[in-house]
C-alpha positions as CSV (number, residue, x, y, z in Angstrom):
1,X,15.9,3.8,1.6
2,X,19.1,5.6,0.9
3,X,19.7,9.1,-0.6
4,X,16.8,8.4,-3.1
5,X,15.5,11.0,-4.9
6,X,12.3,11.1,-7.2
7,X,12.2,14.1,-10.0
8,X,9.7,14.5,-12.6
9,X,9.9,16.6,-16.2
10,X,7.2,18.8,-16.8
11,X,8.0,19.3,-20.7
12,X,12.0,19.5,-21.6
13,X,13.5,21.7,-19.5
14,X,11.2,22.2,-16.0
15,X,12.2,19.6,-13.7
16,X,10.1,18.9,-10.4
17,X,11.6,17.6,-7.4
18,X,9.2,15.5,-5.4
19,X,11.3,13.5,-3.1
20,X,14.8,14.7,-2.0
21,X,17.7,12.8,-0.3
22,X,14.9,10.0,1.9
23,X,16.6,8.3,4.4
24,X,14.6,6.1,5.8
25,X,14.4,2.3,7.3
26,X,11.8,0.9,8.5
27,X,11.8,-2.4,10.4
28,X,9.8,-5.8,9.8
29,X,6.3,-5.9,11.8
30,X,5.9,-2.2,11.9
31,X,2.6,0.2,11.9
32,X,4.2,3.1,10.1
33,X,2.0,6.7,9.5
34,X,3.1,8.9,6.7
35,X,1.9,12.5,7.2
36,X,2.3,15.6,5.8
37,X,0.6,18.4,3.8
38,X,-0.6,17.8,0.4
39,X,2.1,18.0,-2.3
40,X,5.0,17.0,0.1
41,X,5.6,13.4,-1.6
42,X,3.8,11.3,0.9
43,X,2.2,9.0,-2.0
44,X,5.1,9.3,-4.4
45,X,6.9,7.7,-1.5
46,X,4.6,5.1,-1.0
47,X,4.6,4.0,-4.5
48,X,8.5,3.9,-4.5
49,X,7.7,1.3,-1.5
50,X,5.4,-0.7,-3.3
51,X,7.6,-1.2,-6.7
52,X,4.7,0.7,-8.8
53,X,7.7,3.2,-9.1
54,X,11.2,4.4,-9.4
55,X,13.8,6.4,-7.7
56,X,15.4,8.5,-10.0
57,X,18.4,8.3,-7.7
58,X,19.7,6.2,-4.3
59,X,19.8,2.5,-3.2
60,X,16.5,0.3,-1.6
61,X,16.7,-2.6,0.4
62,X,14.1,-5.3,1.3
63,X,15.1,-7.5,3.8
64,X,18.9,-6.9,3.4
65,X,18.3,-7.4,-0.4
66,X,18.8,-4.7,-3.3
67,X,15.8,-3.8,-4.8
68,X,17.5,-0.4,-6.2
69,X,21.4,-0.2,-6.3
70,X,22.7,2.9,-7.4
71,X,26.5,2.1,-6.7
72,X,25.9,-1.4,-9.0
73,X,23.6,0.5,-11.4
74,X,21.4,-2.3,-9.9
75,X,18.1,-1.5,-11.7
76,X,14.9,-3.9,-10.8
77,X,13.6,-5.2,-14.2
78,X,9.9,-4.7,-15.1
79,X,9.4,-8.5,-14.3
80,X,11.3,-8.3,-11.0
81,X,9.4,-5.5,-9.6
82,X,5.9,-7.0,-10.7
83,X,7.3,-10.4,-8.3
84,X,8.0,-8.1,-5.6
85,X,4.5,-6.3,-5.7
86,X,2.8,-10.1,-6.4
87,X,4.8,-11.7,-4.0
88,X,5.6,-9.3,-0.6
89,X,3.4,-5.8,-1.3
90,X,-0.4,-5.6,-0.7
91,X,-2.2,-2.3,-1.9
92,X,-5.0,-0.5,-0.3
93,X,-6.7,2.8,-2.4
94,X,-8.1,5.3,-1.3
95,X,-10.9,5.1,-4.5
96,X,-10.8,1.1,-3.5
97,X,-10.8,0.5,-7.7
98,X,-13.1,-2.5,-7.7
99,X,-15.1,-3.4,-10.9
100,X,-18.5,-2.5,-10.2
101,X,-20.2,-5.8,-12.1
102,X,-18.1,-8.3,-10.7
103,X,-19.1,-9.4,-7.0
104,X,-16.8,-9.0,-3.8
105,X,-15.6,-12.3,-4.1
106,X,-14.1,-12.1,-7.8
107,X,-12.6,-8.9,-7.4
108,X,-10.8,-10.5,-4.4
109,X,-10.0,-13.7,-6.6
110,X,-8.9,-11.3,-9.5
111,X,-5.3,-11.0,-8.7
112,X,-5.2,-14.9,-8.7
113,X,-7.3,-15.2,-12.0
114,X,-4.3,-13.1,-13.6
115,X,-1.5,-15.2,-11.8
116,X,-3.6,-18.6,-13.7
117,X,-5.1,-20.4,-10.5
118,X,-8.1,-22.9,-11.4
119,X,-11.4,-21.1,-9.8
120,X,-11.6,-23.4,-7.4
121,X,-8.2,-22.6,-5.6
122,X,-9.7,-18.9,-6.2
123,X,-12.7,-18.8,-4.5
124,X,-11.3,-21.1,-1.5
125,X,-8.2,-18.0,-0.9
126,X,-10.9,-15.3,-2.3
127,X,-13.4,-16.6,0.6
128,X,-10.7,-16.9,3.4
129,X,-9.6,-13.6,2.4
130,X,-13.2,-11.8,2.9
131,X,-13.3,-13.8,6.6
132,X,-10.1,-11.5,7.2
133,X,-12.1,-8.1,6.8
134,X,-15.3,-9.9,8.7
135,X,-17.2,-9.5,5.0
136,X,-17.6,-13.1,4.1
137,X,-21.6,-12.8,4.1
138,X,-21.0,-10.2,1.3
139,X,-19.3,-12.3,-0.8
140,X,-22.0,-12.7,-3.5
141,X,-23.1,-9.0,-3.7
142,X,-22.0,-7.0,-6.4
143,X,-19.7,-4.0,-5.9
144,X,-21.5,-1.5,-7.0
145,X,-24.5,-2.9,-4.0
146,X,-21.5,-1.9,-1.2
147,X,-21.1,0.8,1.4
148,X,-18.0,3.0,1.0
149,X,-16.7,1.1,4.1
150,X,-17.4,-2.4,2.7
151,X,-15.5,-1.7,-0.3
152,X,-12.6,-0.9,1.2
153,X,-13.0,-4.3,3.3
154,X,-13.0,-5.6,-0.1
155,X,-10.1,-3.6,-1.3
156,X,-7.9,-4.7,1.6
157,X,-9.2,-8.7,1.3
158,X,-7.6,-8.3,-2.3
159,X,-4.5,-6.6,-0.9
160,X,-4.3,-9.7,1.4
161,X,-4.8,-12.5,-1.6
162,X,-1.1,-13.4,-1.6
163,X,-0.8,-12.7,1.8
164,X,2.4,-10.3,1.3
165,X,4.0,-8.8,4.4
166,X,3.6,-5.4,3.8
167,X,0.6,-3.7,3.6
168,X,0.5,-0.2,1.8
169,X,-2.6,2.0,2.4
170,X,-2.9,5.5,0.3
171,X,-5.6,7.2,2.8
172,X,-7.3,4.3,3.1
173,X,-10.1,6.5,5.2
174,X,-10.3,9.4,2.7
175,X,-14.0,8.8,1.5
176,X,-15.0,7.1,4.5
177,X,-17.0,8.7,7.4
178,X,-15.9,8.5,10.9
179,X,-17.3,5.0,12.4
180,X,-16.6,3.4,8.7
181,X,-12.8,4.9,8.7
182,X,-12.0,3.6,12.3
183,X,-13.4,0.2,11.7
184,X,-10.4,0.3,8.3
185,X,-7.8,1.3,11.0
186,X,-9.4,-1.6,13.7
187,X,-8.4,-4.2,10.5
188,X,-5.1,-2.2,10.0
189,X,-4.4,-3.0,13.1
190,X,-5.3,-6.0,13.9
191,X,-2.9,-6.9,10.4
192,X,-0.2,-5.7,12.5
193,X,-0.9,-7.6,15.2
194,X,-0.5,-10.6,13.1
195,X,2.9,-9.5,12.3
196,X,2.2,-7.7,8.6
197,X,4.1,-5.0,7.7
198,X,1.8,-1.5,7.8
199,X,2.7,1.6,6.0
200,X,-0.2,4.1,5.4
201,X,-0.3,7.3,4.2
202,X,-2.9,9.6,5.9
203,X,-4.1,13.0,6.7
204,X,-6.1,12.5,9.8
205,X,-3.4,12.8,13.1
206,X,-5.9,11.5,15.0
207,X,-4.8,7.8,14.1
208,X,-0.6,8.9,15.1
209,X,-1.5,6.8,18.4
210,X,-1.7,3.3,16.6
211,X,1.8,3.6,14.7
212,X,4.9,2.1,15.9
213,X,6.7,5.3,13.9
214,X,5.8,8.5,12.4
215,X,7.3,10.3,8.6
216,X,6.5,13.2,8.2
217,X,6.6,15.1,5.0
218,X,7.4,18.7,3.8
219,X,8.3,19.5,0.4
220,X,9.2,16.2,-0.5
221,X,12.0,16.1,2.7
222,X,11.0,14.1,5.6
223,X,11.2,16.7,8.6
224,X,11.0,14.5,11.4
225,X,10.7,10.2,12.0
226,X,9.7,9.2,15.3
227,X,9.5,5.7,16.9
């Protein structure tokens, strides 16, 4: 990221400044930890990562290549950024957004139900996917029969359908207790491990010691980046 800014209107005339002037690169195979109060841009900044937005100014690269151009006017179409987010970008929720009367293994196989895959080719990557998050025996239960800490096993085994290289996680742990949230970070982990890209979002400094580099966040500047 380079220069890139991220402003809102709030009616015609009151502009909001969420993100100012981000610099920030972050290498392939990293564990990266956003932190920072609430209201400093830590998600908006996420979702700029993650395609489901767009700078209102600066350049983006992924792997060398322009995602956002401001010098070219190099602006991603619709189409280009939903390849980008299909293709190298996994999401993980904090509200895990699974649909309550489908079982854990469709809403892993929904992604690849959208994208036109026979069923069987969907339950075969849905299933494998579950064996990730150790929640394969839970494959025929309903959502709405799941912990809090199972769904978000589900919600990561759908981030991992594709199998992109970056993981995104918007406080993946926020409506989790204790044991439940650490075993999210042990998967997180192990992800990296693997060689998957991490970038999560989080309020809880307690999980600092598992990143390869810290953002922090402050009125939409980062204050401080450490590696």
């Amino acid at each position: 990221m380079r220069k890139i800014n991220r402003r809102f209107f709030v009616g015609k005339e009151n502009e909001i400044c969420v993100l100012r002037d981000i610099e920030l690169e972050i290498s392939a195979g990293s564990f990266v930890v956003i932190r920072g109060p609430s209201g400093s841009g830590k998600s908006t900044l996420l979702y700029l990562l993650g395609g489901l937005d767009r700078p209102t100014q600066g350049e983006m690269y992924v792997n060398g290549n322009p995602l956002v151009d401001e010098v070219s006017l190099r602006q991603p179409t619709n189409d280009e950024l939903a390849y980008y987010r299909r293709k190298m970008v996994g999401f993980v929720f904090q509200t895990f957004y699974l649909i309550p009367n489908m079982t854990a293994l469709e809403n892993v196989a929904f992604p690849l139900r959208v994208a036109g895959i026979p069923r069987s080719g969907r339950e075969a990557s849905a299933l494998k996917s579950l064996m990730q998050v150790g929640l394969q025996n839970r494959a025929r239960s309903l959502a709405s029969n799941l912990s809090g800490g199972e769904k978000q096993r589900v919600a990561i085994a759908r981030a991992l359908i594709f199998d992109p290289q970056i993981v995104l996680a918007d406080e993946p742990t926020g409506n989790l207790d204790r044991q439940n949230g650490d075993e999210i970070i042990k998967i997180l982990v192990n992800l990296h491990k693997q060689g998957k890209t991490i970038i999560m979002v989080t309020h809880d400094d307690s999980y600092e010691s598992k990143a390869t580099q810290v953002v922090y966040l402050q009125d939409g500047k980062i204050v401080e980046s450490l590696q």
